[in-house]
C-alpha positions in Angstrom: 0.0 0.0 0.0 2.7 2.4 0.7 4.4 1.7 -2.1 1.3 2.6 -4.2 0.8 5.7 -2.7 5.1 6.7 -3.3 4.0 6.0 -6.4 0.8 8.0 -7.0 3.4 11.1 -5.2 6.1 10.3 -7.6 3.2 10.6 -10.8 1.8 14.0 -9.3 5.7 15.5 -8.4 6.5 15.1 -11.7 3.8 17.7 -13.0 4.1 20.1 -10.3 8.1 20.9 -10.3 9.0 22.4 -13.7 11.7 24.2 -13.2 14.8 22.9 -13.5 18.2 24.3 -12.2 21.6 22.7 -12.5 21.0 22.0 -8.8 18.2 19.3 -9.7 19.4 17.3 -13.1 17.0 14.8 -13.4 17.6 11.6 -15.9 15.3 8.6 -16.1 16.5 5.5 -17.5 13.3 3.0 -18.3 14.7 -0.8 -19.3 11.6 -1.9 -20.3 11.7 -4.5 -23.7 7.9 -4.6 -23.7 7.0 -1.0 -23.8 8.7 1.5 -25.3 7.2 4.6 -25.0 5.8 4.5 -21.5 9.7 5.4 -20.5 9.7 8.2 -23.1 6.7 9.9 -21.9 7.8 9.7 -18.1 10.9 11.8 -19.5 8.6 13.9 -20.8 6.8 14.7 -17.7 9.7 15.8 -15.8 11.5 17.6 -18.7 8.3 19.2 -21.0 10.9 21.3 -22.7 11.8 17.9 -24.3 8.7 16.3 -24.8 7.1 16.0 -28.2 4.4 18.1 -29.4 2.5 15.6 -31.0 2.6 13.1 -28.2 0.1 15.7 -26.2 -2.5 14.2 -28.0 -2.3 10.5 -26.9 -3.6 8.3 -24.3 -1.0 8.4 -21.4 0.4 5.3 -20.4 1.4 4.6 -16.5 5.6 5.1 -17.5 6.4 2.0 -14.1 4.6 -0.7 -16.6 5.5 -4.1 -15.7 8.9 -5.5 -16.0 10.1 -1.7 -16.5 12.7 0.0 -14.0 12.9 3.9 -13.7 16.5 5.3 -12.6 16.2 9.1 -10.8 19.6 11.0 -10.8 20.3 14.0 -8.8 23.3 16.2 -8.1 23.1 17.4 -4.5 25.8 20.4 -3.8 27.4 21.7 -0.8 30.0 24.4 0.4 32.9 24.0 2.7 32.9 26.4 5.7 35.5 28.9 5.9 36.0 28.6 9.5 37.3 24.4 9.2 40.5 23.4 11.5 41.7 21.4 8.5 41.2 20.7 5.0 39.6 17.3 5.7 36.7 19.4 8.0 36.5 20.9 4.8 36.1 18.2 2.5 33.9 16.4 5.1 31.6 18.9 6.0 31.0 19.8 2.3 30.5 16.1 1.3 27.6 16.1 4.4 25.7 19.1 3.0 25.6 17.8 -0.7 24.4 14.2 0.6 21.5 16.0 2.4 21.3 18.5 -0.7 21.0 14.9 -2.9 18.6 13.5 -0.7 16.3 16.5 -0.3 16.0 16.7 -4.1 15.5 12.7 -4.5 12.4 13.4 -2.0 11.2 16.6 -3.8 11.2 14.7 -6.9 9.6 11.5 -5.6 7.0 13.0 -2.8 7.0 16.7 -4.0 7.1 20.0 -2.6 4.8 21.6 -0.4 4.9 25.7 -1.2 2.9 28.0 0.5 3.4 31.8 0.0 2.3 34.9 1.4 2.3 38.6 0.3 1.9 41.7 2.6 0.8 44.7 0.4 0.3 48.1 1.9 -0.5 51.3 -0.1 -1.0 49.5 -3.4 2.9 48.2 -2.8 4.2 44.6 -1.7 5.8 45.3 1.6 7.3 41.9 1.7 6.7 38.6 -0.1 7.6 35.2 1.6 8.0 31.6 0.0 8.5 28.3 2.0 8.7 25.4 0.2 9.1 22.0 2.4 9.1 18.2 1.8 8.3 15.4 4.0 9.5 12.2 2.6 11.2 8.5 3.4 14.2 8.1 0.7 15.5 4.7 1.2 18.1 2.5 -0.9 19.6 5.6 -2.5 22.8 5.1 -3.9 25.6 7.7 -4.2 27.1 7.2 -8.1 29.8 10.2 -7.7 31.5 12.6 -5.6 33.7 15.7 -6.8 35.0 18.6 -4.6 36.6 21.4 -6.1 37.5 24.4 -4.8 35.1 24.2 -1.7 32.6 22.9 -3.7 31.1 19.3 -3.2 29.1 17.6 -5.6 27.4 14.1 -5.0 25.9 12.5 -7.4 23.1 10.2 -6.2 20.2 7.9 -7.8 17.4 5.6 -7.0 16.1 2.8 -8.7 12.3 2.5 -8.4 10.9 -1.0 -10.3 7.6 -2.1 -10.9 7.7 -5.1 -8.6 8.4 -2.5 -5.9 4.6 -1.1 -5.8 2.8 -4.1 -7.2 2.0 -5.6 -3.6 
């Protein structure tokens, strides 16, 4: 049952979260030798600046068919403090942030975000605007695939396999 509804979340995140920043690469990989498509039009919900135009017009498939596998990448990035003892604080508590960074967006993409905003206008003038996004999620058997650090910067590349067997209990 739970692994319907991660599914049903996963289905809906994809529509709401459109923007894309080099923050959040998403890539799906779909091994599936009986259906094609399905994998092509799951890309295409999560990247509609790729999608074809005329495939707007035909019956949507569910893109976890049977016997298919979907692969979600995301590049999670975080900044060494400049107050470390030691260049291995550095590296370590850089490499911390960008697993966190990775997970947070494997759960945004998977769950999706909650945003709630408020405005305070006065006079005809915004006075001040607020945005909070937050996720809830469980992210479990993420792998990491790569970690860089350059100049401060960590990158950790991570990715989850989700298969149809998973959710078909």
């Amino acid at each position: 049952m739970k692994y319907s509804l991660l599914l049903i979340a996963f289905l809906s995140a994809t529509s709401v979260i459109a923007d894309e920043t080099p923050t959040s690469n998403i890539i799906i990989n779909c091994e599936n030798p009986e259906k094609g498509t399905a994998c092509q039009e799951a890309q295409a919900k999560i990247n509609p600046m790729n999608a074809d135009m005329s495939a707007e017009n035909e019956p949507k498939e569910d893109f976890l068919a049977k016997g298919s596998v979907a692969r979600i990448s995301v590049i999670g990035q975080g900044v060494a403090p400049m107050n470390t003892s030691s260049p291995a604080q550095a590296y370590a508590l850089a490499k911390r942030a960008a697993t966190a960074d990775a997970y947070r967006l494997l759960a945004e993409k998977v769950k999706g975000v909650r945003i709630d905003g408020q405005d305070l206008v006065k006079n005809m003038m915004v006075q001040r605007s607020t945005v909070r996004t937050t996720v809830q999620a469980m992210v479990k058997n993420a792998n990491v695939v790569e970690t860089t650090f350059k100049e401060g910067l960590c990158e950790v590349e991570m990715e989850i396999v989700l298969a149809h067997s998973q959710f078909s209990n």
